[in-house]
C-alpha positions in Angstrom: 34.0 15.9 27.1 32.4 19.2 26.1 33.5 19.2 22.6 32.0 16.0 22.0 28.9 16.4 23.8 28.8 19.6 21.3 30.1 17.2 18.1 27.1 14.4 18.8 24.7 17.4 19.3 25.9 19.1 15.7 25.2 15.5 14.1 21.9 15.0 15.7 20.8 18.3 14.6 21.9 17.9 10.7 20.0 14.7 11.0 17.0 16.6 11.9 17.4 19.7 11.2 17.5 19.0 7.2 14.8 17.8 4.7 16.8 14.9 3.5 14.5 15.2 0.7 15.3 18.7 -0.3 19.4 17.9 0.1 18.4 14.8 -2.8 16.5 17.1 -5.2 20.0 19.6 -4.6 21.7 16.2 -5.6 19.6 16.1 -9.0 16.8 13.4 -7.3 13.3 14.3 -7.7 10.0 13.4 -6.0 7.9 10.9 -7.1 4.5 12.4 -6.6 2.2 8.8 -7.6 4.5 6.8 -5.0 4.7 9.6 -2.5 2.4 10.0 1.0 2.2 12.6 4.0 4.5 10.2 5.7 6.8 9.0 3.1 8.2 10.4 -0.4 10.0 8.3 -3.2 13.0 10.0 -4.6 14.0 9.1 -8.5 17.6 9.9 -9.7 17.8 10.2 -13.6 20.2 7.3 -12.9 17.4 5.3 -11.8 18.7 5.0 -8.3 15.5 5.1 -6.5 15.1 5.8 -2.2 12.3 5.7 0.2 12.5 8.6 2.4 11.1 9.5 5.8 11.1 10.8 9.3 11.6 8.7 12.3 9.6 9.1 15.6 13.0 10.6 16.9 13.0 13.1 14.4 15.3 12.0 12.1 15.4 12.2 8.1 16.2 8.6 7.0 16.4 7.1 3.5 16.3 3.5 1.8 17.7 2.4 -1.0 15.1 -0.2 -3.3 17.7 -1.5 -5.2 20.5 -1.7 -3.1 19.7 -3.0 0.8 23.0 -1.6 1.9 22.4 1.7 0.7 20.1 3.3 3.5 21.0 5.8 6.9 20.6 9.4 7.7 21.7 12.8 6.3 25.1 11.6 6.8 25.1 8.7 5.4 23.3 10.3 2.1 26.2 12.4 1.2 28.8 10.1 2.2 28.0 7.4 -0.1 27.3 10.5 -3.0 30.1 12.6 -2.5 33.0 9.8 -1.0 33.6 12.4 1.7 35.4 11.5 5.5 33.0 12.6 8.0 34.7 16.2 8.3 34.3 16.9 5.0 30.2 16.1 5.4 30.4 18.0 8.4 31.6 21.2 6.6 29.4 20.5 3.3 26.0 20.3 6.2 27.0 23.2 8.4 27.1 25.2 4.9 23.6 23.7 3.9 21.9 24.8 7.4 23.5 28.3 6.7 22.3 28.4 3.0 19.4 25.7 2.3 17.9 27.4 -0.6 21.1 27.4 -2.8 20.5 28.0 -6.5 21.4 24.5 -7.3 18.2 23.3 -5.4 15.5 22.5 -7.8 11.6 23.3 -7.4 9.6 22.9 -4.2 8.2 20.2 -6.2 10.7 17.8 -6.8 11.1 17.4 -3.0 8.4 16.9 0.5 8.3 20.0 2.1 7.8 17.7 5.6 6.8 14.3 6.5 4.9 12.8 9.3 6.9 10.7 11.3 6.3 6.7 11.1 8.5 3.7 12.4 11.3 2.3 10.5 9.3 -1.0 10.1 6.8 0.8 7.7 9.6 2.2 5.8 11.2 -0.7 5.3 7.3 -2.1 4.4 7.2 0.6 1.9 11.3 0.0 0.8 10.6 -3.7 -0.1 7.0 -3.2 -1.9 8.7 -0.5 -4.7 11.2 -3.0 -5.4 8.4 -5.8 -6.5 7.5 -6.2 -9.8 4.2 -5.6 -11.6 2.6 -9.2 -11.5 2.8 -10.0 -15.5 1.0 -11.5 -17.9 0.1 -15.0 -16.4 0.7 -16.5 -12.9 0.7 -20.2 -12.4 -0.9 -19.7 -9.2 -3.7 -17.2 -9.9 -4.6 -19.4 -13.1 -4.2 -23.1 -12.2 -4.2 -23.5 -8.5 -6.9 -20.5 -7.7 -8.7 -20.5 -10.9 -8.7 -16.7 -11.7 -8.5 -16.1 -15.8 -5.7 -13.6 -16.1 -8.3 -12.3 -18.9 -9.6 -10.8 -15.6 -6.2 -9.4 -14.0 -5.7 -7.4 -17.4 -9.0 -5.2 -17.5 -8.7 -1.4 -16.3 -10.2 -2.8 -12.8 -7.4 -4.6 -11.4 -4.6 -3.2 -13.4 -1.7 -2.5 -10.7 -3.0 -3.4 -8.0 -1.3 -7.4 -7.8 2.6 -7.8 -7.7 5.5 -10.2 -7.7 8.3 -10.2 -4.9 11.5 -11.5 -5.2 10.6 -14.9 -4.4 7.3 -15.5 -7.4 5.1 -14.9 -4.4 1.8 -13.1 -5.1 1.5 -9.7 -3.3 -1.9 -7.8 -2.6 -0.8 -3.8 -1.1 -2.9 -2.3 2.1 -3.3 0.7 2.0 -4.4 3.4 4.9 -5.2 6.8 5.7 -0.9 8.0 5.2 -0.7 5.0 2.3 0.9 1.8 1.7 0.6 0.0 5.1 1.2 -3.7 4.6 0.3 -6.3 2.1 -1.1 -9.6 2.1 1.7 -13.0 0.5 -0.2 -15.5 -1.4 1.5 -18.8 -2.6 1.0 -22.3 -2.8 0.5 -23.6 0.6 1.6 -20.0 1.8 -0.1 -17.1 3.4 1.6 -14.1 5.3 1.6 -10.7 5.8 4.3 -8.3 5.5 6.9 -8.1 8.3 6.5 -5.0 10.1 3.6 -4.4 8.1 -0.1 -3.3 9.4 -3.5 -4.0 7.9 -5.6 -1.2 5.7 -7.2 -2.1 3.0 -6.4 -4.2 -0.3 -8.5 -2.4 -3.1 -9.2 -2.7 -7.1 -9.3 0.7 -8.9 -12.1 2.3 -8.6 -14.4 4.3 -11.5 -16.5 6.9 -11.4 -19.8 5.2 -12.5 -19.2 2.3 -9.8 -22.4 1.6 -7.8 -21.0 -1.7 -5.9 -18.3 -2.2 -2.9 -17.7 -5.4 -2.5 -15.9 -6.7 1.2 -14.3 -9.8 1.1 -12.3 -11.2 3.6 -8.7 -11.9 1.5 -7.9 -10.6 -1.9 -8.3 -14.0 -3.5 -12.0 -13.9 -2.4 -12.6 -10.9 -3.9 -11.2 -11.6 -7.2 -13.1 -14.8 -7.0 -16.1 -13.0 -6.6 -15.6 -11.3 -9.1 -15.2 -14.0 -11.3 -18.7 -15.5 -10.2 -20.7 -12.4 -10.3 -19.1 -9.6 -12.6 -16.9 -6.6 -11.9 -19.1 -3.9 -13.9 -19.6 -0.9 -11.6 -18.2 -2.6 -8.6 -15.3 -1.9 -6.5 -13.5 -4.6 -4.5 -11.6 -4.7 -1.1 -10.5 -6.7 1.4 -9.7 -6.7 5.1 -7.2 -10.1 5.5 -9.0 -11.8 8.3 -10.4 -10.3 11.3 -10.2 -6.3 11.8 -8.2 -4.4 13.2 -9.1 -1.2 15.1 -8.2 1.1 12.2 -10.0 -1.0 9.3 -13.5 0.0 10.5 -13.3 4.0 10.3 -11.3 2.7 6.1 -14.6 0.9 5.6 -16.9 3.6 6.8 -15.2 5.9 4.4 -15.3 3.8 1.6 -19.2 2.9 2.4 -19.6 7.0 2.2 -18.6 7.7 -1.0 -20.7 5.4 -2.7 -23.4 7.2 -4.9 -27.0 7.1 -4.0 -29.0 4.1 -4.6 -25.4 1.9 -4.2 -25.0 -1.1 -2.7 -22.8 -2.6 -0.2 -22.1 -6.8 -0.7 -20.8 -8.6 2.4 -18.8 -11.4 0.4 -17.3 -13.6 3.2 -16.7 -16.9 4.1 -19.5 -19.0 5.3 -18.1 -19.9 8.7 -17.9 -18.9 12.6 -14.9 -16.0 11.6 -17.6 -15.0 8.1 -20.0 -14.5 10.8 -18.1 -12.3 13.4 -17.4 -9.8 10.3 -20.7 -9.9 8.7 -22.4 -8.6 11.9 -19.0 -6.0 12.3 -19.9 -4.5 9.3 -23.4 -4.3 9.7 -22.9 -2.5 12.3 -20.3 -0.5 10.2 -23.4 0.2 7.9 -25.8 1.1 10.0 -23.5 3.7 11.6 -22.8 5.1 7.8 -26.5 6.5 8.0 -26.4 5.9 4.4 -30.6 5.2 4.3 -30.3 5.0 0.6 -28.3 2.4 0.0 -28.5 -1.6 0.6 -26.8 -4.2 2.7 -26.6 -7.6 0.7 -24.8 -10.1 2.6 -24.1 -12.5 0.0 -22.0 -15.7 1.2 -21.2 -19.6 -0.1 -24.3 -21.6 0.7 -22.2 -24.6 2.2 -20.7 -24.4 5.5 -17.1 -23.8 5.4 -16.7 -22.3 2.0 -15.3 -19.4 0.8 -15.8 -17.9 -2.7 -12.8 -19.2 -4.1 -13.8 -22.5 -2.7 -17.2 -22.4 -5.2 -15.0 -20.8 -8.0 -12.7 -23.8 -8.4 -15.4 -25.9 -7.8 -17.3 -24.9 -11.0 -16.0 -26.6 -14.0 -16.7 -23.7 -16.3 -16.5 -20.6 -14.6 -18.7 -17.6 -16.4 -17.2 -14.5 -18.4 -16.0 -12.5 -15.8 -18.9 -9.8 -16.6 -21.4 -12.0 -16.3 -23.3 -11.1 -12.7 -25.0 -13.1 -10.6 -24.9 -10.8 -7.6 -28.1 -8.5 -7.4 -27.5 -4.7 -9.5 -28.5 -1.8 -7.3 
């Protein structure tokens, strides 16, 4: 009983004992630094075999494969689907890596995390199943016909990566937090969901230097719709996907804080009873920014019940998307 009390404590301690992510770049993987957070790193084989790394609440190293959903585990698991190795062998090969981590095959502290804050498995699955989607493309049937969005607008600089494709043609819009990809918003016809294990940040465009506008809009459709209707030209857009959550407020206050003097900050939500609860949320967000130079617009549809996208398919020749109607600070 001793000796495997002492076997289940030798494999607990390889699986948290080693950076699983500095054992992959020994392995020829290298960190991903663009698709990389504090709490998760993406690790890139020149074979194109491609994993989402992390560290569990337990304090385990734990990996995911994006192309192949069988392909995920600990430490163990890692070298025993590398190397074809029986579970002695690994032993042997782990015990030697806790002795000698820094062996000379091991590539540059920059092709691997040096540590990770720990998250649950659900947002590294979140993360897993986003980096396997597909950059949204040239046109989408549902953007275009059934929302009314010009994919003239989806190709300028503004929204460039920020929209993707999953698996199933369904329109995806990332969240993003403090520690990175949180969640995403599912758009489709007839369809709207969140991501499964997912929680709520923020969905943004890119932003610009010279960008004087932040524009708050309660989905990702609205937003884009908005910016249809009243330009995108030194504005940035995000959205919150319904009502807040307890973590959205502090992402709003930061992103209300950076603006330059003299900005503006354009309340863009839906004219109804939910529109209302958020429009007064963030006022009060604004007002605690202390930012006295900048200005509040709340700028919502004028008929009950509406939401921007609402008025954009309801205009029979939308305007060139940098065409503004919304006022310029």
């Amino acid at each position: 009983m001793e000796w495997m009390t002492h076997r289940s404590a030798e494999l607990d301690r390889f699986k948290t004992d080693i950076n699983l992510t500095q054992l992959m770049a020994a392995f020829g993987y290298a960190k991903h630094p663009k698709s990389s957070s504090r709490s998760s790193c993406t690790m890139i084989h020149p074979n194109s075999d491609k994993l989402i790394v992390a560290r569990g609440h337990d304090g385990h190293w734990i990996f995911f494969s994006v192309r192949d959903h069988t392909d995920h585990g600990t430490v163990i698991d890692f070298v025993q689907r590398r190397t074809g190795e029986n579970l002695g062998q690994v032993r042997r090969r782990l015990r030697d890596w806790l002795r000698s981590p820094t062996a000379p095959a091991l590539s540059p502290q920059n092709s691997y995390a040096q540590d990770l804050v720990p998250i649950t498995r659900d947002l590294v699955l979140v993360r897993t199943r986003f980096a396997g989607m597909e950059p949204l493309g040239v046109y989408s049937r549902y953007l275009a016909e059934e929302r009314g969005i010009p994919m003239e607008l989806l190709a300028q600089e503004r929204f460039n990566g920020v929209i993707r494709r999953d698996e199933h043609g369904n329109i995806v819009f990332p969240h993003y937090n403090r520690d990175g990809l949180c969640g995403y918003e599912i758009k489709n016809s007839g369809f709207t969901g969140y991501a499964k294990g997912g929680m709520k940040g923020l969905w943004s465009s890119c932003t610009e230097d010279r960008d004087k506008r932040l524009i708050i809009a309660e989905t990702a459709i609205d937003a884009l719709s908005y910016a249809v209707l009243s330009g995108h030209h030194r504005s940035h857009f995000v959205s919150v996907a319904g009502e807040l959550n307890d973590e959205q407020p502090a992402l709003l206050g930061y992103e209300i804080g950076r603006l330059p003097r003299n900005g503006a900050v354009v309340v863009a939500f839906d004219n109804d009873d939910a529109g209302d609860r958020l429009t007064r949320k963030i006022a009060g967000i604004f007002a605690d920014s202390n930012r006295l130079d900048l200005t509040l617009y709340n700028d919502r549809p004028i008929e009950r019940g509406a939401d921007w996208n609402d008025v954009l398919r309801d205009r029979p020749h939308p305007p060139d998307p940098d065409i503004g109607g919304c006022p310029e600070p």
